[in-house]
ZADO-1210 file (C-alpha; in nm, 4 decimals, padded with zeros to 6 digits):
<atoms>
<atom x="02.9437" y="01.4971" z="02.8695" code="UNK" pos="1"/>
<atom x="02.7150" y="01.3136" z="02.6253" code="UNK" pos="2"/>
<atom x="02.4703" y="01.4698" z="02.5321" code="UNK" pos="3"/>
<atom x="02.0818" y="01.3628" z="02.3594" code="UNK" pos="4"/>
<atom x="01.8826" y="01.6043" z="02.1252" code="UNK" pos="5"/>
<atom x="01.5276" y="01.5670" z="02.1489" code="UNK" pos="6"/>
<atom x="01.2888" y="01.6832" z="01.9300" code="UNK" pos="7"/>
<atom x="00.9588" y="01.8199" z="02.0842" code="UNK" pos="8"/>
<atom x="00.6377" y="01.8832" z="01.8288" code="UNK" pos="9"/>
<atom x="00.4998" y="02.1804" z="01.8435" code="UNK" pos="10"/>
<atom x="00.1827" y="02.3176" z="01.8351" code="UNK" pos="11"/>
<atom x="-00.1449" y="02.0735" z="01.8595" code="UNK" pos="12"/>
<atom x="00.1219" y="01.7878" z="02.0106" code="UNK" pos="13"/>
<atom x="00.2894" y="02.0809" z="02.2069" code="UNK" pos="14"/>
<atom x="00.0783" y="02.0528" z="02.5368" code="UNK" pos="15"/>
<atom x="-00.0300" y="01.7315" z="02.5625" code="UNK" pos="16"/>
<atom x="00.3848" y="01.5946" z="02.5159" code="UNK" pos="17"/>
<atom x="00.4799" y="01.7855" z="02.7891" code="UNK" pos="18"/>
<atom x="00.2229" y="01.6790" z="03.0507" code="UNK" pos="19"/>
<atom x="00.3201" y="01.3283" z="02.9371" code="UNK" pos="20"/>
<atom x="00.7151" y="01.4366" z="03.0109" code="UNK" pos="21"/>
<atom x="00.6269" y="01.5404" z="03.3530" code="UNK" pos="22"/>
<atom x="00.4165" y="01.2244" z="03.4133" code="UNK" pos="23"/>
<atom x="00.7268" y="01.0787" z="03.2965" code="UNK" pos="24"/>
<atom x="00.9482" y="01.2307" z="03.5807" code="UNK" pos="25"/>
<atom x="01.0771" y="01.4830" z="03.3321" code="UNK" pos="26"/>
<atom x="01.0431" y="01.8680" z="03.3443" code="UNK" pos="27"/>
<atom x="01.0238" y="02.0744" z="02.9743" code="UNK" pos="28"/>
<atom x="00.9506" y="02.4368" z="03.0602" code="UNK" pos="29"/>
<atom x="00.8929" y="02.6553" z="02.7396" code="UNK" pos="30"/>
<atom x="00.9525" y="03.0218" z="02.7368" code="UNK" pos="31"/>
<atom x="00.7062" y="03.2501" z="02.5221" code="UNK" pos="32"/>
<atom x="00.7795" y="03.1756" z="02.1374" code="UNK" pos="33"/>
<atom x="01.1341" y="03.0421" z="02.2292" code="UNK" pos="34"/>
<atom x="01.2451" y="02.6979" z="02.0318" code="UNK" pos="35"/>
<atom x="01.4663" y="02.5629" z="02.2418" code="UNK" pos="36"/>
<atom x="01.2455" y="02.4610" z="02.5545" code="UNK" pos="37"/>
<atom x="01.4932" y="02.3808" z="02.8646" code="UNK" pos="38"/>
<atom x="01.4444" y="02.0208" z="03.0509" code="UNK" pos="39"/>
<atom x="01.5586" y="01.8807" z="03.3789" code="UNK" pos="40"/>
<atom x="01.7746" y="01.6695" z="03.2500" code="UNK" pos="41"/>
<atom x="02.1594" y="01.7890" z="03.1801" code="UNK" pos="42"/>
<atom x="02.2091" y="01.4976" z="02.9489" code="UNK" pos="43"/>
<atom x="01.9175" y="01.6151" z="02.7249" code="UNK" pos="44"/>
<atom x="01.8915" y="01.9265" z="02.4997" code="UNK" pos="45"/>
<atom x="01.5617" y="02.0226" z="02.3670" code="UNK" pos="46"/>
<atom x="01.4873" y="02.1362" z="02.0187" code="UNK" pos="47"/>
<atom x="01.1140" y="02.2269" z="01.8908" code="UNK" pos="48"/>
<atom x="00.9886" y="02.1906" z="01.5779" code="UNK" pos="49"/>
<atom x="00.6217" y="02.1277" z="01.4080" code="UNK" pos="50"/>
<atom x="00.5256" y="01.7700" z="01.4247" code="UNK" pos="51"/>
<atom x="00.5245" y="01.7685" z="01.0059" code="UNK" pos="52"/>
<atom x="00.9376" y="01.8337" z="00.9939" code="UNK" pos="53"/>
<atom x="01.1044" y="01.6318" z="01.3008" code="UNK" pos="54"/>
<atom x="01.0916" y="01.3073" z="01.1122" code="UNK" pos="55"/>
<atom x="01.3531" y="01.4669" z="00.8287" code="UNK" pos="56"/>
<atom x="01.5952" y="01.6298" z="01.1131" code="UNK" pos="57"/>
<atom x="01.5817" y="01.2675" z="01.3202" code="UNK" pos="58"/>
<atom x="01.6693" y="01.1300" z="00.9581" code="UNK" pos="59"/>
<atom x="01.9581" y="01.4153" z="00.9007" code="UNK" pos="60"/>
<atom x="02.0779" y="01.3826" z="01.2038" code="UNK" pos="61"/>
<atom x="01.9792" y="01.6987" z="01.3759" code="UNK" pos="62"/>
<atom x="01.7802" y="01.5180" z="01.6376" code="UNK" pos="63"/>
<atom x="01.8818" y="01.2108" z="01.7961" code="UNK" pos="64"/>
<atom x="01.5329" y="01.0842" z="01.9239" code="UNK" pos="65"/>
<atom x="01.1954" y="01.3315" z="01.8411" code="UNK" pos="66"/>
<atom x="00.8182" y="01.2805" z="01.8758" code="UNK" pos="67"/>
<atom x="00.6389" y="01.2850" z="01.5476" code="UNK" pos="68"/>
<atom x="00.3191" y="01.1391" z="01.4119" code="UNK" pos="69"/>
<atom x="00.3687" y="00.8025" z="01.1925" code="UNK" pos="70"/>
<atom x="00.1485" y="00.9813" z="00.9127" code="UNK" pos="71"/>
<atom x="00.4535" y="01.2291" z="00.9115" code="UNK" pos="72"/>
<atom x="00.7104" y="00.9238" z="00.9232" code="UNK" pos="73"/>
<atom x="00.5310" y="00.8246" z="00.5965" code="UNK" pos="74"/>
<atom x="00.4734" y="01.1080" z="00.4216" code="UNK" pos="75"/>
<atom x="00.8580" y="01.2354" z="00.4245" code="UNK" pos="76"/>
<atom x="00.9247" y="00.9076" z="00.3533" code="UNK" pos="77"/>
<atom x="01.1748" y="00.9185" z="00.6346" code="UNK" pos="78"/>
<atom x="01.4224" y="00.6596" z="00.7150" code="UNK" pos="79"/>
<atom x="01.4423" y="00.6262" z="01.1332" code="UNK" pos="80"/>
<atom x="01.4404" y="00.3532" z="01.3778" code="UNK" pos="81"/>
<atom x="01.0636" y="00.3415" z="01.4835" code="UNK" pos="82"/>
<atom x="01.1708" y="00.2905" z="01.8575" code="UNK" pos="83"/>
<atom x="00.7901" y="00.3366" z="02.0813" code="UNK" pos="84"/>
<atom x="00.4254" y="00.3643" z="01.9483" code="UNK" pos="85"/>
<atom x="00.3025" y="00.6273" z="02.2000" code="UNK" pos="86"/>
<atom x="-00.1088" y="00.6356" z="02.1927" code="UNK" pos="87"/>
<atom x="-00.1714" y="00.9836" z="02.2733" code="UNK" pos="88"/>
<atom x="-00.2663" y="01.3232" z="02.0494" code="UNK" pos="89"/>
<atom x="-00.3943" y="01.6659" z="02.1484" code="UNK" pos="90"/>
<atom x="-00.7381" y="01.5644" z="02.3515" code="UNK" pos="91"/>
<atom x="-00.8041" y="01.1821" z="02.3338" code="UNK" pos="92"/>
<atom x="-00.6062" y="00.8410" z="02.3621" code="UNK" pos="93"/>
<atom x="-00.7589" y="00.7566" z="02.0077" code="UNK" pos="94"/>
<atom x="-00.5374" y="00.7293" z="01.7390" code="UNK" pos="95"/>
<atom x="-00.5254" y="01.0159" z="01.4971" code="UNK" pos="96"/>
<atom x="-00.7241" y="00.9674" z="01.1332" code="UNK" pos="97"/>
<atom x="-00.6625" y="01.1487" z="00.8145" code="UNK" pos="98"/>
<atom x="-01.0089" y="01.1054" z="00.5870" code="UNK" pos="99"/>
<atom x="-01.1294" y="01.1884" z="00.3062" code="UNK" pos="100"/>
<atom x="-01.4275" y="01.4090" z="00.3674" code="UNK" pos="101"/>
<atom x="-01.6739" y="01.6069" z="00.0995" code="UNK" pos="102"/>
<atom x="-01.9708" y="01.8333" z="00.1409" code="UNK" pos="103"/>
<atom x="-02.2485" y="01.7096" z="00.2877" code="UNK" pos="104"/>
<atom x="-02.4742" y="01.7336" z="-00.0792" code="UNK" pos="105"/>
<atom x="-02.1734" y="01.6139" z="-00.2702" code="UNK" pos="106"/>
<atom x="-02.2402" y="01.2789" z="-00.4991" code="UNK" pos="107"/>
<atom x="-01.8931" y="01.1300" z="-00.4073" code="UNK" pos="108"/>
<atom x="-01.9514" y="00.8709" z="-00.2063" code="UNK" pos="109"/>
<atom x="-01.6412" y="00.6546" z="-00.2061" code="UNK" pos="110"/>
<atom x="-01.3375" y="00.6769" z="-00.3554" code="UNK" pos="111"/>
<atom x="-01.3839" y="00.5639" z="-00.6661" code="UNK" pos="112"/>
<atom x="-01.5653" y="00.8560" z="-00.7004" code="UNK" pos="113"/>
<atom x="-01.2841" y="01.0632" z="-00.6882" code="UNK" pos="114"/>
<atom x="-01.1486" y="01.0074" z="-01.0137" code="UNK" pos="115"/>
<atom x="-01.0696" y="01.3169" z="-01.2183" code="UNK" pos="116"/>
<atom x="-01.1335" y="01.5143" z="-00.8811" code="UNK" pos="117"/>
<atom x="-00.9476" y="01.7729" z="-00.6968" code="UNK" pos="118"/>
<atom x="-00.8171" y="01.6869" z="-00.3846" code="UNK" pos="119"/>
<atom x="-00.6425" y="01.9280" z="-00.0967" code="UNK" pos="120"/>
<atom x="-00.4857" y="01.8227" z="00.2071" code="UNK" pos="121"/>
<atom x="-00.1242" y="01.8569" z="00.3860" code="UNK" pos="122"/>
<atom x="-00.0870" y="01.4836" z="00.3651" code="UNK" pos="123"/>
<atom x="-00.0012" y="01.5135" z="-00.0068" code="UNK" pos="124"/>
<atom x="00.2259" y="01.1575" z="-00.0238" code="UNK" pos="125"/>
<atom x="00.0368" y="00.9441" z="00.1880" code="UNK" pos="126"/>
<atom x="-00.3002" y="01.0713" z="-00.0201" code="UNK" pos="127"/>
<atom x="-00.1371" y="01.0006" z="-00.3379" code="UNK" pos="128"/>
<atom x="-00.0172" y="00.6435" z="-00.2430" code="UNK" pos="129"/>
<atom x="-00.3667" y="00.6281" z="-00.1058" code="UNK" pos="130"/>
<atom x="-00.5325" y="00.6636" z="-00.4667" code="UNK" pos="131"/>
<atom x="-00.2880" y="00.4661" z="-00.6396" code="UNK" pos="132"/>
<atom x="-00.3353" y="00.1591" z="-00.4182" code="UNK" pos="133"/>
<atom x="-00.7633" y="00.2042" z="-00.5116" code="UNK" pos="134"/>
<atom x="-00.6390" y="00.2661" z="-00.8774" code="UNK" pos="135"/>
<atom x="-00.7805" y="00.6610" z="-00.9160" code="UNK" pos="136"/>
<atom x="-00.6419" y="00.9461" z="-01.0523" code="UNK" pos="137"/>
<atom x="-00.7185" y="01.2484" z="-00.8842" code="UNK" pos="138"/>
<atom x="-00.4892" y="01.5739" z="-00.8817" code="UNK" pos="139"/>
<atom x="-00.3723" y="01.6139" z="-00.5236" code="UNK" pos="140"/>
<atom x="-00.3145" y="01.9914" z="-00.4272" code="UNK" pos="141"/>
<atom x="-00.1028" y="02.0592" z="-00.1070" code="UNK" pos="142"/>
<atom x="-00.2874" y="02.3042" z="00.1209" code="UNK" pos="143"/>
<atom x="-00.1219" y="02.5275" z="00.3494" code="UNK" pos="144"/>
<atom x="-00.4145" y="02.5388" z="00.6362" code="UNK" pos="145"/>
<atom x="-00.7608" y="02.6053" z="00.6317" code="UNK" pos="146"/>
<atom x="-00.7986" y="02.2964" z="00.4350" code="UNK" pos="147"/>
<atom x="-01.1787" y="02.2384" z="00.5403" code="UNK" pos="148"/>
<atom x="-01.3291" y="02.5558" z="00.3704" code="UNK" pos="149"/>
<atom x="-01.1610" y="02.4369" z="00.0498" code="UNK" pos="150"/>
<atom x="-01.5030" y="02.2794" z="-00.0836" code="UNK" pos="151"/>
<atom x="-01.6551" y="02.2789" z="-00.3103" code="UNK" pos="152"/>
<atom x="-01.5384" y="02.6765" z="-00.3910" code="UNK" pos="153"/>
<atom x="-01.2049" y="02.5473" z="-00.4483" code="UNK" pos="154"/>
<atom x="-01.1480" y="02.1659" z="-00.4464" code="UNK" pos="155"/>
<atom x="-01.4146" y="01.8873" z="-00.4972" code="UNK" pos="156"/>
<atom x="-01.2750" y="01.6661" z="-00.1365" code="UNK" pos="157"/>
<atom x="-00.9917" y="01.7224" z="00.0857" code="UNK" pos="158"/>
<atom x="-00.8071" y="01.4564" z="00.3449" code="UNK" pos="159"/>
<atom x="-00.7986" y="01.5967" z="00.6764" code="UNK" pos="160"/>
<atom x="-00.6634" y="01.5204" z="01.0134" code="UNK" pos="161"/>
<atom x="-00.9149" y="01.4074" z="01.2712" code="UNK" pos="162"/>
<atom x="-00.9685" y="01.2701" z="01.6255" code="UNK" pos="163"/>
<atom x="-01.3284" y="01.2633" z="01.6601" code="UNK" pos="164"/>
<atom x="-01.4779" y="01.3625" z="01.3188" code="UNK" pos="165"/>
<atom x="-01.6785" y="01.6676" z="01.5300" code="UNK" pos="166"/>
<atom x="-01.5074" y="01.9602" z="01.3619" code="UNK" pos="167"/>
<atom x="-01.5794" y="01.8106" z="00.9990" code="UNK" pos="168"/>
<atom x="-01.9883" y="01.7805" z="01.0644" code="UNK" pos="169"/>
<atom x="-01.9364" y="02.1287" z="01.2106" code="UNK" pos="170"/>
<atom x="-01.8416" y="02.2507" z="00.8651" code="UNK" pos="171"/>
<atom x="-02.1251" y="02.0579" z="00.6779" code="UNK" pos="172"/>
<atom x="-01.8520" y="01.7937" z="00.5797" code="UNK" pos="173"/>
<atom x="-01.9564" y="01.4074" z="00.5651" code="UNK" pos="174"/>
<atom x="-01.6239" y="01.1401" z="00.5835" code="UNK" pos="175"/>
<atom x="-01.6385" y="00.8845" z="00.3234" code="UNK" pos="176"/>
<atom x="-01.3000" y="00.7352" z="00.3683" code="UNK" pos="177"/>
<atom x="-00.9747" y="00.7021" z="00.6218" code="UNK" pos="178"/>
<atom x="-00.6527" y="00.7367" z="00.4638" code="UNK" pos="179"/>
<atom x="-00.4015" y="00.6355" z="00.7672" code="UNK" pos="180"/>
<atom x="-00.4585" y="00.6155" z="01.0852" code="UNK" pos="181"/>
<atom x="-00.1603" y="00.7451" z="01.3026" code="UNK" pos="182"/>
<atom x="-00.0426" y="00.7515" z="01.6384" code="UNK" pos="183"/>
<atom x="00.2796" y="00.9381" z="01.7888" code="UNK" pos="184"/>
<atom x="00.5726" y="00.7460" z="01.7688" code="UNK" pos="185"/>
<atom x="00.9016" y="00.8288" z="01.9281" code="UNK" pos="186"/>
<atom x="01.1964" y="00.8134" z="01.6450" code="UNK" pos="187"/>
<atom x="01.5463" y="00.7837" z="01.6570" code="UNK" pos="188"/>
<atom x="01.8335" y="00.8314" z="01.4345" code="UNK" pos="189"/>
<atom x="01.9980" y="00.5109" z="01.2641" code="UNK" pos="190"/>
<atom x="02.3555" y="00.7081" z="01.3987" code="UNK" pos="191"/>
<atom x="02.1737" y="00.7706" z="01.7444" code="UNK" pos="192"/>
<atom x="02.0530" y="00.4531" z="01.7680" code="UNK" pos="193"/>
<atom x="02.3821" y="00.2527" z="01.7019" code="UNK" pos="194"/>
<atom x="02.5630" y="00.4751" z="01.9942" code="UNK" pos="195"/>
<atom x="02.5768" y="00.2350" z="02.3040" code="UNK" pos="196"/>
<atom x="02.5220" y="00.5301" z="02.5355" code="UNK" pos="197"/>
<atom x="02.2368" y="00.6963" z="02.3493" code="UNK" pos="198"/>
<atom x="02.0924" y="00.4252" z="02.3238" code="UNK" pos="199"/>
<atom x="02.0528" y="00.3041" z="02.6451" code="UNK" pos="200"/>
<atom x="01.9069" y="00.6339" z="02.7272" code="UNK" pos="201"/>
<atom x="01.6587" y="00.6643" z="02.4321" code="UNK" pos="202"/>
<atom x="01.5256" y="00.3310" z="02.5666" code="UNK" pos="203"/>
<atom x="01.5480" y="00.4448" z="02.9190" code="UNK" pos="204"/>
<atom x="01.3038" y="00.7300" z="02.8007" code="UNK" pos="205"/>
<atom x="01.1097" y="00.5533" z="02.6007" code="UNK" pos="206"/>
<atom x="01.0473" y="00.2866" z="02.8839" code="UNK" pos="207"/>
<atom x="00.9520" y="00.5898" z="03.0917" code="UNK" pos="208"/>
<atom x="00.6719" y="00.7208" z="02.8376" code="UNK" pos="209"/>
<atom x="00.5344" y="00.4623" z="02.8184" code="UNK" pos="210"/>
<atom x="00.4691" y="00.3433" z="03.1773" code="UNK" pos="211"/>
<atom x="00.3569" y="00.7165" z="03.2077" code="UNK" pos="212"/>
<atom x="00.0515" y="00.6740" z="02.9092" code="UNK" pos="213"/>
<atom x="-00.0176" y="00.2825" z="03.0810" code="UNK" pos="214"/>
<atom x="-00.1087" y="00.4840" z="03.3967" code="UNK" pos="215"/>
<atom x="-00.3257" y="00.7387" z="03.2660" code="UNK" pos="216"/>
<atom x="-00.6130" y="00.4654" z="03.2406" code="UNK" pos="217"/>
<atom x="-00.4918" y="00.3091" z="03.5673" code="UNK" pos="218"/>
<atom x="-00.5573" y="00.4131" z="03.9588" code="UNK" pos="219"/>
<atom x="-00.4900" y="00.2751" z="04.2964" code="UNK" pos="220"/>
<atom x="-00.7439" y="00.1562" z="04.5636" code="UNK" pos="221"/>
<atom x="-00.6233" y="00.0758" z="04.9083" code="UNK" pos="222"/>
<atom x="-00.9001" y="-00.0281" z="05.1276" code="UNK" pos="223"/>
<atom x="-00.9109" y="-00.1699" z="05.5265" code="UNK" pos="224"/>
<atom x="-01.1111" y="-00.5489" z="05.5764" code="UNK" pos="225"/>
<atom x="-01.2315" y="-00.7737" z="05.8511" code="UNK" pos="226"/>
<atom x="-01.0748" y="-01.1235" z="05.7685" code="UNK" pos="227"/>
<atom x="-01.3740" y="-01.2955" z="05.7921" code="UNK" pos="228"/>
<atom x="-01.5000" y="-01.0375" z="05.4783" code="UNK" pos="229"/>
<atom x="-01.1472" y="-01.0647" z="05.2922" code="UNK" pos="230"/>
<atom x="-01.2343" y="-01.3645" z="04.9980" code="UNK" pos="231"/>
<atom x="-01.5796" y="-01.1588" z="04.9461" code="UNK" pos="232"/>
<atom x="-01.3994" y="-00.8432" z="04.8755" code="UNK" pos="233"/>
<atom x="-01.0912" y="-00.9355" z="04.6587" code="UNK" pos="234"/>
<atom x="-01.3385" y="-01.1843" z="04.4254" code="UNK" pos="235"/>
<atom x="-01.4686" y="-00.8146" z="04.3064" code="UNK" pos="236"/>
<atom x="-01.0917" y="-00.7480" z="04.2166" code="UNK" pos="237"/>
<atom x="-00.9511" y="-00.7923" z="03.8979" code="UNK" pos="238"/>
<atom x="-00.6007" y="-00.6034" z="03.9311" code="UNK" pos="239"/>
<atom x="-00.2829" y="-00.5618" z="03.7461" code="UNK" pos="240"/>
<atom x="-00.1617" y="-00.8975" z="03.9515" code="UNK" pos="241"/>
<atom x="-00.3165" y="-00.9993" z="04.2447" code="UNK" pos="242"/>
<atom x="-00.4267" y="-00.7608" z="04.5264" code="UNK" pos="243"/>
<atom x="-00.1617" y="-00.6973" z="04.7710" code="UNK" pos="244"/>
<atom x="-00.2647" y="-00.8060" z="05.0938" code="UNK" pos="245"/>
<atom x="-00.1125" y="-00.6247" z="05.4621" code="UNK" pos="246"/>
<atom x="-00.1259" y="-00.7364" z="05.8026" code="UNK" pos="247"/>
<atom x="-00.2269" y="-00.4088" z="06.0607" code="UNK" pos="248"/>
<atom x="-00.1878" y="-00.4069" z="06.4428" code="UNK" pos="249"/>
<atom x="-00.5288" y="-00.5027" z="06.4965" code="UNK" pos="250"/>
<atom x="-00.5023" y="-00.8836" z="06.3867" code="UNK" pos="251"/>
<atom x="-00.8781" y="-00.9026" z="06.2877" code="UNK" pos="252"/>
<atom x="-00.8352" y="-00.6326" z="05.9964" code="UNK" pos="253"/>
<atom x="-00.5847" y="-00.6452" z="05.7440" code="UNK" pos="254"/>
<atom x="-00.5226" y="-00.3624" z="05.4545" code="UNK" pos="255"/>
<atom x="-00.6181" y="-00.4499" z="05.0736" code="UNK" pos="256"/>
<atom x="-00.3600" y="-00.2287" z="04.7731" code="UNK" pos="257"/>
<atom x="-00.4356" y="-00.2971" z="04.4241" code="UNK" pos="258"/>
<atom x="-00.3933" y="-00.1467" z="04.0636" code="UNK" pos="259"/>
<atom x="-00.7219" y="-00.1114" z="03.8545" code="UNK" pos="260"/>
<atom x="-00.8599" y="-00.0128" z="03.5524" code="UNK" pos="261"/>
<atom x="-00.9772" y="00.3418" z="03.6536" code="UNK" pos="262"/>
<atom x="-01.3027" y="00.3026" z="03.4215" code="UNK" pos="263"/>
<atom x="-01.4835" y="00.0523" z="03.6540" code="UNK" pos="264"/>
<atom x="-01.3773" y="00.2132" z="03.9923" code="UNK" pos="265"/>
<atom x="-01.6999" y="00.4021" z="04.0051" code="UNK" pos="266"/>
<atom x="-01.9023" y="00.0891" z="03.9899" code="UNK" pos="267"/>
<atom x="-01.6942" y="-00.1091" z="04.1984" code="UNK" pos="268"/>
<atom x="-01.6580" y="00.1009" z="04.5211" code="UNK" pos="269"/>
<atom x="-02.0172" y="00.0492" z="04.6293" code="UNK" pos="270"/>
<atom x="-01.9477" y="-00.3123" z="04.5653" code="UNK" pos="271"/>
<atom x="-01.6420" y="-00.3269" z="04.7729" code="UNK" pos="272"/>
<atom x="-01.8366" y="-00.1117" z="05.0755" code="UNK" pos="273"/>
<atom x="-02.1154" y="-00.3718" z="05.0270" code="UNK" pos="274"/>
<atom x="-01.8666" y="-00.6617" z="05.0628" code="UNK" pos="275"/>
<atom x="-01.7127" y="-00.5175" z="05.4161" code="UNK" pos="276"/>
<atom x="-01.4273" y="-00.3064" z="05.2760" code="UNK" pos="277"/>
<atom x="-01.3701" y="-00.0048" z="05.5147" code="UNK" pos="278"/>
<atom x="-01.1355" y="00.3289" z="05.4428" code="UNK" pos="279"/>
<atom x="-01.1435" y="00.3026" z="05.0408" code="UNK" pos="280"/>
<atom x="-00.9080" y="00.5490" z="04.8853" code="UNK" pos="281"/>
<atom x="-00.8794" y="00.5914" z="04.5169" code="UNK" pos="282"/>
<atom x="-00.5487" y="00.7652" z="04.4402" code="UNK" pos="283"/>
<atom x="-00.4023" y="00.8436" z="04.0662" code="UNK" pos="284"/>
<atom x="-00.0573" y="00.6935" z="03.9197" code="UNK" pos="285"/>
<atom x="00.1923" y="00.8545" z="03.7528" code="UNK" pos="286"/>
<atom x="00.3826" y="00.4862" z="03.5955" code="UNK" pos="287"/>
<atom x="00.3030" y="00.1653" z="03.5009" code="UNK" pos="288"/>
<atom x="00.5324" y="-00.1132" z="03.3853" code="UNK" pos="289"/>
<atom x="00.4555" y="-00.4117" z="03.2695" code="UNK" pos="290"/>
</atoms>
């Protein structure tokens, strides 16, 4: 049987890729420390690894497919087919930003003022490439974790990952410069990728994925109306299409469906109820294709 070897990240990516699996129709249980999670899928076989390596085993051939971070893609300077951009990280839909990020009494305040400085981070490549593009030469140190306490004790700025900045202020840090911004892409091998079977399957999944993240910020509404109410209620509607419209036994009502952008729905059911709409239920989506 053919087989697919997927790479899942693990640890800050761990959680959050596996909610978006299920969304996806796909099942990755994970055992204790185990790195070899099992999914419900016999043509799949699951492999985990942290987020920073599964862009060199896609490239090696290890994995087939994998879920990495394009800041990782670029800073093992890894040769794979760049196959979906996936907008999701640990908490937010926000892409992920690596900045540059000093005390808050430190005089650097942009990156010129860097030169001659010390700089740690785990994004050692991308920081480097970074400098050289503003023309500044700074030593870049590789840190192995804790890289925020680093300064000033230790280093004069570091580059650190961020969603929301929040964690930096918390450690009296100021950001005075993004790097790269990065969001999770899913990879495949070159190898992987030529194979007619795999594939069709690594687009299959990807396809999947990605209608599962397009519904997070979608719901449903389904509401009952009076025909002589029905223009006044669906020129409130702006839906994925146009608002499916039902005929019910009782030839005076008829039943409204449509897909909407869940961030208005709170303002737009009073509207609705104002306009005549009866029975309005809101229900969440697991897919969305376009």
């Amino acid at each position: 049987m053919n087989i697919l070897k997927l790479g899942v990240p693990k640890g800050s990516l761990q959680e959050s890729t596996i909610k978006l699996f299920a969304k996806a129709g796909y099942k990755i249980v994970v055992r204790g420390r185990a790195y070899i999670p099992t999914i419900d899928d016999p043509e799949i076989e699951c492999l985990m690894f942290r987020a920073q390596e599964i862009a060199r085993y896609v490239e090696g051939g290890i994995l087939d497919v994998g879920l990495t971070g394009k800041d990782w893609i670029l800073e093992n300077e890894a040769d794979v087919v760049e196959v979906e951009d996936l907008v999701y990280s640990k908490s937010t839909a926000k892409p992920y930003r690596w900045v540059v990020a000093v005390p808050e009494d430190s005089d650097i305040n942009s990156v010129k003022d860097l030169e001659g400085k010390t700089i740690a981070t785990e994004l050692v490549q991308a920081t480097k490439q970074y400098l050289q593009q503003h023309g500044v030469s700074a030593e870049v140190a590789h840190s192995w974790g804790a890289t925020e306490i680093k300064t000033p004790l230790l280093v004069d700025a570091i580059v650190e990952g961020t969603e929301t900045g929040a964690y930096l202020r918390a450690n009296n840090l100021r950001i005075i410069d993004t790097v790269a911004e990065s969001t999770t892409k899913l990879i495949a091998n070159h190898q992987a990728w030529a194979n007619d079977w795999k594939r069709e399957k690594i687009e299959a999944l990807a396809t999947l994925l990605k209608a599962a993240l397009q519904a997070e910020a979608k719901v449903g509404l389904k509401m009952n109306v009076q025909k002589p109410n029905l223009e006044l209620v669906t020129s409130q509607l702006l839906s994925l299409h146009t608002p499916t419209i039902s005929n019910q036994i009782d030839p005076d009502w008829v039943a409204v469906e449509v897909i909407i952008d869940e961030h208005i729905v709170r303002d737009l059911i009073p509207k609705l109820k104002k306009a005549g709409a009866e029975g309005i239920v809101e229900y969440p989506l697991n897919k969305v294709i376009y």
